[in-house]
N, C-alpha and C positions, 0 to 999 in steps of 0.2 A: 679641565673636563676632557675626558679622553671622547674621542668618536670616529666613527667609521669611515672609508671611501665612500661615496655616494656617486658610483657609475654602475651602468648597467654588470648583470652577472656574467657571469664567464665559468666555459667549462671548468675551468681552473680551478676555482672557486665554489664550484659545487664537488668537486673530487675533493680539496681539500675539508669541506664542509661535511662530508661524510665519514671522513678519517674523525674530526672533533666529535662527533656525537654518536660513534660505535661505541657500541655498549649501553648506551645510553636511549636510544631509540627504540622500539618494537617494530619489527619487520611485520605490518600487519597482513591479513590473509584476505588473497584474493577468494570470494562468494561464487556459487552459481549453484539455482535451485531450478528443476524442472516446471514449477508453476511460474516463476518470472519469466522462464523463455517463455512457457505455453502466450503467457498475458499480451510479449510486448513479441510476438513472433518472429521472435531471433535470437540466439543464446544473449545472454545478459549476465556478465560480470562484476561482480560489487567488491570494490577496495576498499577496505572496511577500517577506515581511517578513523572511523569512532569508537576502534576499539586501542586507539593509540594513547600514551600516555596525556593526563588531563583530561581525556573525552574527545581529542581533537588534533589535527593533525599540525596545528599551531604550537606544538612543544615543539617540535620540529626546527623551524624556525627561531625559537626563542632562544632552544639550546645553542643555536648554529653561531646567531649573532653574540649572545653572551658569553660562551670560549672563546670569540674573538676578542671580545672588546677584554679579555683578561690575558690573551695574549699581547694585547695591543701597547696596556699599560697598566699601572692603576685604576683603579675602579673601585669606589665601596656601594654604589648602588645603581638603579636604573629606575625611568620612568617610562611610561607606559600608557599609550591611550587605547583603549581597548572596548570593545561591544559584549564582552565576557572573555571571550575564547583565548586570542592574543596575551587579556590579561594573565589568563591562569598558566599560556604558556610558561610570561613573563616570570611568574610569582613563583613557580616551581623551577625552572630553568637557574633563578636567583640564589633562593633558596639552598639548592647544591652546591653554589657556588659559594654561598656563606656571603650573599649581596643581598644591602635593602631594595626592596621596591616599594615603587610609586604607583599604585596603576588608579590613570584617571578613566571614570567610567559614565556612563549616561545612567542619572537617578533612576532611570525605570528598567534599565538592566535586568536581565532574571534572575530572580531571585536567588537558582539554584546555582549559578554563577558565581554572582555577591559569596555566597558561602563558600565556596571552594578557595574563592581568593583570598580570601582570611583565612582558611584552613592553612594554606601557604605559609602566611605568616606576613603576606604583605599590606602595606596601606592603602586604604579608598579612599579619595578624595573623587567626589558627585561634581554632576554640571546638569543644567535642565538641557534637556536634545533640543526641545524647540530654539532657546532662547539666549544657552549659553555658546561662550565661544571657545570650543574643547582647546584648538591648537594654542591660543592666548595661555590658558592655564597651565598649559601642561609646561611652556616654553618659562613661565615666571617658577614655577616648579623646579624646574632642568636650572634656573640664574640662581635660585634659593639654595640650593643644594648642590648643585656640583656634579650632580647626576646626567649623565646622558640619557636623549632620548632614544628607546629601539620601536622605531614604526612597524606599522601591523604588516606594510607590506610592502614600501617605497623603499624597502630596504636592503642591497644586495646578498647581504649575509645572512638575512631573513628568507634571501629568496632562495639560496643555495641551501640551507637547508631541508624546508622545503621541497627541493629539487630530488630527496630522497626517496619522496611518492615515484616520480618517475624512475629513478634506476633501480626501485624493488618490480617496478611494472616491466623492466626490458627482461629482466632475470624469470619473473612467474610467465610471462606471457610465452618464453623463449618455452619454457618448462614445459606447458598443454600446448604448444604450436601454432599461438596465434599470432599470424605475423602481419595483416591489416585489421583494423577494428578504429573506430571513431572513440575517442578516449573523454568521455562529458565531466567536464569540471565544475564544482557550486562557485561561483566566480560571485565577488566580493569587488575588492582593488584590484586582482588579479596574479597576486603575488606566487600563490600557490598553480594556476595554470601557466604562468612563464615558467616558474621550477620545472614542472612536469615536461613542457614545450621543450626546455632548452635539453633534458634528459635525453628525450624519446628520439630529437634530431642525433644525436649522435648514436645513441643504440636499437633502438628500434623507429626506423623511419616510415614503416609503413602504421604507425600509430600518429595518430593526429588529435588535437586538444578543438576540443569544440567549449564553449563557457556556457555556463546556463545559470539564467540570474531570474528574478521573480518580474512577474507583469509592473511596470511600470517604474522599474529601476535596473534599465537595462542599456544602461551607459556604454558600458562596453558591445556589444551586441550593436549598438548605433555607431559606434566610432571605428570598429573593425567592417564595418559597411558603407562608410566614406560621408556618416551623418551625426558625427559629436555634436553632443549638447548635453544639457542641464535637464534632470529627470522631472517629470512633470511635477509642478508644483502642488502638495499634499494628496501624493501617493502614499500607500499604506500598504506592507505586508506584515507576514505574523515571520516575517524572513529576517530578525533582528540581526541575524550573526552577519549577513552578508548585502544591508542597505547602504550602500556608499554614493558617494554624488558623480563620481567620476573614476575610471580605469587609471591606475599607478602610473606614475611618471616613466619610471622604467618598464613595466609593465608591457603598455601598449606597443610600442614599437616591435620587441617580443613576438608577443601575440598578432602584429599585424603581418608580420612575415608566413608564423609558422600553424597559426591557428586556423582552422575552419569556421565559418559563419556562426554567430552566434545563436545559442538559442533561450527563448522564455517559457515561464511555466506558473500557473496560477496557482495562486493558495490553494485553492480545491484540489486539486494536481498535488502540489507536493504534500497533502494531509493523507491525502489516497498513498502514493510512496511511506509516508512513514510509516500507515498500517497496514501493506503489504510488507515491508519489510522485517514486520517484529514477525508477520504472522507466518511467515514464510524461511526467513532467515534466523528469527529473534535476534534480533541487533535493535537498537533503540537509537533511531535518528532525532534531531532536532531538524527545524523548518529549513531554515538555510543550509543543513547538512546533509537534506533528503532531495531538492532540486534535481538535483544529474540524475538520480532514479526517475525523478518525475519524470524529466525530460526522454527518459530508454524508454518508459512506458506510457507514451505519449502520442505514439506513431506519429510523430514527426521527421523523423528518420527514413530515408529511403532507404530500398535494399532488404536484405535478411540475413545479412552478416554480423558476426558476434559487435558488440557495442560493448563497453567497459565504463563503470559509472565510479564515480569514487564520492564515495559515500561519508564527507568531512570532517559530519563532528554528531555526538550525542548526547551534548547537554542541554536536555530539554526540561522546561518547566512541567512538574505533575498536570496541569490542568490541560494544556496545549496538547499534552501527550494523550492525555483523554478523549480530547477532541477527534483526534487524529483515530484512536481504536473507535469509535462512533462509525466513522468510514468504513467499517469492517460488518458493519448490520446495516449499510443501504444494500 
């Protein structure tokens, strides 16, 4: 079974991770509408990573790691633990490559997820979230098959890929002349705010990665504050893409150096964000992939300096998405 280094990322590593996946990638478009500055009174920039391939800026990643592991050696497939997003990166990423996949997912997944990733062309194998033990499965999976795993975020060539948010943000930002701004990431594991962290250190330093995670799973936000621990027990948001129990192994150290304090943002928050966002920008955020808006327009922010939101992913279930334009007649 072929697999990866598993040490932290390295500029290296994210230049050569962008060489693998030109052409392949969407350089997507930085946002700004005069009603979102009016709201959140300060210009507000949205990195509109939901209009990346899959819905999400998790092809990114998937692509980054998969060229590798085909550089690497052999390979006829991969497995995959996923909350949608990672998997569909996975499945699609595969798929070009002319690889099976595996993507293990939590039975209540959404729906609109499930579908994409069979669109792919890859295998679902379910686990109950309360009860089952994903990593156990996935790992007799990976021994069944011969398959490697590619983690959603613990992964360095997952993270260098990813890392291509930030060097399209050094190049647009350099473009309109914004040379400080607080950079709000929808932080999950953290995979995608270290990419962007380790980017912006070397090209644009006066941008800074701030994370933004939903009320009551805000792991990271405690552990970048000198207060790790385990997220209170049965916490609920409607933030599926980005519930995790704890900030990535490689992750954190990262983010402990180059990040700013973290910040949260409640359900009613990010529903508000995804129905200013259709209504104002028409882009279609998902819960976990509309937070960093929430958080710009939150006034939680000190200052009146442009802010930059990167706006993750927009696979959202029809009905949550209804919910969310409801927000739009209070």
């Amino acid at each position: 079974m072929t697999t990866l280094l598993q040490t932290a990322p390295s500029i290296a590593m994210i230049d050569a991770a962008a060489v693998r996946v030109a052409g392949h990638v969407r350089r997507t478009p930085l946002l700004r509408t005069p009603a979102l500055d009016a709201l959140a009174g300060r210009p507000v920039l949205i990195k509109a990573e939901c209009l990346q391939h899959t819905g999400s800026f998790k092809y990114r990643g998937a692509k980054s790691a998969i060229t590798a592991l085909c550089e690497a050696g052999d390979v006829t497939g991969v497995v995959a633990c996923s909350s949608g997003n990672h998997g569909q990166g996975i499945a699609r990423a595969a798929a070009e490559a002319q690889l099976d996949a595996v993507i293990v997912l939590p039975a209540d997944a959404p729906a609109a997820k499930i579908a994409a990733i069979r669109a792919y062309g890859a295998e679902i194998v379910t686990y109950d979230r309360q009860t089952g033990d994903r990593d156990a499965l996935a790992a007799q999976i990976c021994a069944d098959r011969g398959f490697p795993l590619v983690l959603p975020f613990d992964d360095p060539f997952v993270i260098a890929g990813q890392a291509g948010v930030g060097l399209e943000l050094v190049k647009q930002t350099a473009e309109i002349g914004v040379g400080n701004a607080d950079v709000l990431v929808c932080c999950g594991g953290g995979g995608l705010s270290t990419g962007i962290a380790l980017a912006l250190e070397r090209g644009a330093p006066g941008l800074r990665v701030r994370t933004v995670e939903p009320t009551g799973f805000d792991d990271t936000a405690r552990a970048l504050s000198g207060n790790p621990g385990p997220n209170a027990p049965g916490a609920k948001s409607i933030c599926d893409a980005i519930l995790t129990p704890a900030p990535g192994k490689l992750s954190l150290p990262v983010l402990s150096r180059l990040a700013g304090s973290g910040l949260t943002v409640t359900d009613a928050e990010t529903l508000r964000a995804m129905a200013l966002a259709f209504a104002h920008l028409r882009i279609v955020l998902e819960p976990g992939g509309a937070v960093a808006l929430a958080a710009a327009l939150s006034g939680q922010l000190v200052g009146t300096g442009p802010v930059i939101a990167v706006a993750t992913g927009g696979n959202v279930d029809p009905g949550i998405f209804r919910k969310a334009l409801d927000c739009l007649d209070d």
